[in-house]
Each structure stands twice: as structure tokens, then as C-alpha cells.
C-alpha positions, 0 to 999 in steps of 0.5 A: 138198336142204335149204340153209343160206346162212351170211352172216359175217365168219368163214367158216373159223370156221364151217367148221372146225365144220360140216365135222366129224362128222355135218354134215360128212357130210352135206354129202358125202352131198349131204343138206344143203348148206351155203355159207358167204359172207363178207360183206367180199367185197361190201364196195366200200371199197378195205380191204374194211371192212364196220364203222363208228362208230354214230350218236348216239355210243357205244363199238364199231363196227356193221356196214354195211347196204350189204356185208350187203344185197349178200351177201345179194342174191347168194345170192337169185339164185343161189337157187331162187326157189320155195323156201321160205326163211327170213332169220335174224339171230342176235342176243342180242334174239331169242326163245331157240331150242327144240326147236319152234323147230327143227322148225318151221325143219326144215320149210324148204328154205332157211335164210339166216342173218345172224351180226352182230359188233361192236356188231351191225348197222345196223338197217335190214337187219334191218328189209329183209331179216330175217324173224325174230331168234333167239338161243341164250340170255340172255347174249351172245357175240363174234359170230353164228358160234357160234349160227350153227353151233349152229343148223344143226346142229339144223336139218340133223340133222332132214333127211331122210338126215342121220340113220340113222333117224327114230327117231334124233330122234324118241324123244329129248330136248325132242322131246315136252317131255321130257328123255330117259330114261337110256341105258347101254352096256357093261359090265353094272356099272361102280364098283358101278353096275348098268345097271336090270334091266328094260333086260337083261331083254328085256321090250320093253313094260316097257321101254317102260314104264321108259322113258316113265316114267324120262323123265317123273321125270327132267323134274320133276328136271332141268328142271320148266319144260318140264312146266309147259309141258305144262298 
């Protein structure tokens, strides 16, 4: 089964997100496994604080490494020590997160993510424990959770039992550098719009055709970057 340890200051956050749907089914299935820990629980201040002012000055707090190091040291004994485990801090600084970024994660059993707040985290953590900083894009949120939900959710969908088929991801966008072909569904014509005759055609290998090459046009129209990737 594959895990994810979400380490944040908003676990119902969090929660109310990967206990729907897909992931939340998954979970129940015993697919995936999904823990969530909330960092103020290893706080040893009386007011549970895990924040304070940053050195040299500035506006903002930043949070703690103690409470962080902590939290994170309880997850690794409750862990299997042979697992193969990957430590993530989303953060706005890290490389923006891809298709191949996810497969190459899928490929772990654990995944141990850091979701900052404030003004983010005291370096030092990040320096001890962290083993690779990712972000989901240029511009920058309230907090970790978000992207941490985004993250699992792109991870856990390639585990095995998570998705009725392989074919469920196998065929569809970003996963060969190519946004997806169209798709449509019921009724055959819709405001004066007509599904493609080749799709109600049965022909499955001009489908096919119609596919890979609809894909292709659709990429230079959409997102010419991901075929400059390609050469």
C-alpha cells in the first residue's frame, strides 16, 4: 500500500479535500493510505505555538524547526524502515510539478510531505530532513496544504487499485508530452455541434489514427512548449 504522511497546521483542511471522491475511495479500499499530522501536537510550548519572528528582522512569522523535526520523527518510527521514502516541502522556491515528476514519485511506497505557513520554515529543516522542494506553480499561496493535496492526489491516482485500469492514465494528458485528444459523450449533436464521424464510425484503427493525430494538433494549439520538449 502506498503512504503519504501529510505534515501541516491544517489537517482538516486537508482532509475535507482527499476524503472525497477517487482518493477517498481509495483510502477505504485500502489502496492508499493517507495520515495526516498536525504539527502543533509536537509543540512543547504550553500555547502550542510552532511560529516565531525570523532572524535579522522582517515582516511575518516562520515556523520552527523543533515541532517540525519532531512530528517528523514520529512518523519514521511508526514507518517501515525498508520502505522507499521520499521527504517533500512544498514550497514556491521548488521545481514546478509535472507529469514526470509524478511517475518518478509514484515509483515510492512512502511520500512524507512538509506543508509551510507564514513566511515558511526555518531553513535548517529543510537542510535536515527534506529531501527535494517542489512547487505547483509560479506564484504563491497562504500555505502548503493545497499543493499538498494537489500532489497526493497526482501521485495516489497512479497506484495500483487506485484507478479502474492502467489505461485510465495511461492514454491521457502530459502522459507522453501531449495534451489529450477531444472526448465526447451523449447526444450525437449538441447547439449545432457534431461528435467527429470517425468516433461513431467503428473503425477502431482510424480512431486510433484520429486520435494520436487530433492529440498532436491539439498540442501545437494549446501548449506548443510540451513539443518543444520533444526535440
Amino acid at each position: 500500500m502506498k503512504r503519504f504522511d501529510i505534515m501541516t497546521l491544517f489537517p482538516d483542511l486537508v482532509e475535507r479535500v482527499l476524503s472525497e471522491s477517487i482518493i477517498g475511495r481509495a483510502q477505504k479500499a485500502g489502496h492508499i493510505a493517507v495520515n495526516l499530522y498536525n504539527i502543533r501536537d509536537y509543540s512543547k510550548d504550553k500555547h502550542r505555538r510552532v511560529d516565531d519572528t525570523p532572524y535579522g528582522g522582517g515582516k511575518g512569522m516562520l515556523m520552527m524547526a523543533p515541532p517540525i523535526y519532531d512530528c517528523y520523527s514520529a512518523i519514521l518510527e511508526q514507518s517501515d524502515s525498508s520502505a522507499v521514502r521520499r521527504v517533500i516541502y512544498m514550497s514556491p522556491r521548488g521545481k514546478v510539478l509535472n507529469q514526470q515528476k509524478v511517475r518518478e514519485l509514484a515509483t515510492c511506497d512512502q511520500l512524507i510531505i512538509l506543508c509551510g505557513h507564514y513566511e515558511g520554515v526555518d531553513a535548517r529543516i529543510i537542510e535536515e530532513i527534506v529531501d527535494e522542494e517542489i512547487s505547483i506553480g509560479d506564484y504563491v499561496l497562504t500555505g502548503g496544504e493545497i499543493p499538498a493535496c494537489i500532489l497526493t492526489d497526482a501521485v495516489a491516482r497512479l497506484a495500483d487499485g487506485v484507478l479502474a485500469d492502467p489505461a485510465c492514465y495511461e492514454n491521457e494528458s502530459l502522459t507522453n508530452d501531449l495534451v489529450e485528444y477531444p472526448q465526447y459523450t451523449r447526444p450525437v449533436e449538441f447547439h449545432g455541434r457534431r461528435v467527429p464521424d470517425v468516433l461513431i464510425s467503428g473503425h477502431h484503427a482510424n480512431i486510433e489514427q484520429w486520435r494520436a493525430e487530433t492529440a498532436r494538433a491539439e498540442t501545437e494549439r494549446l501548449r506548443p512548449d510540451l513539443l518543444d520538449k520533444k526535440h
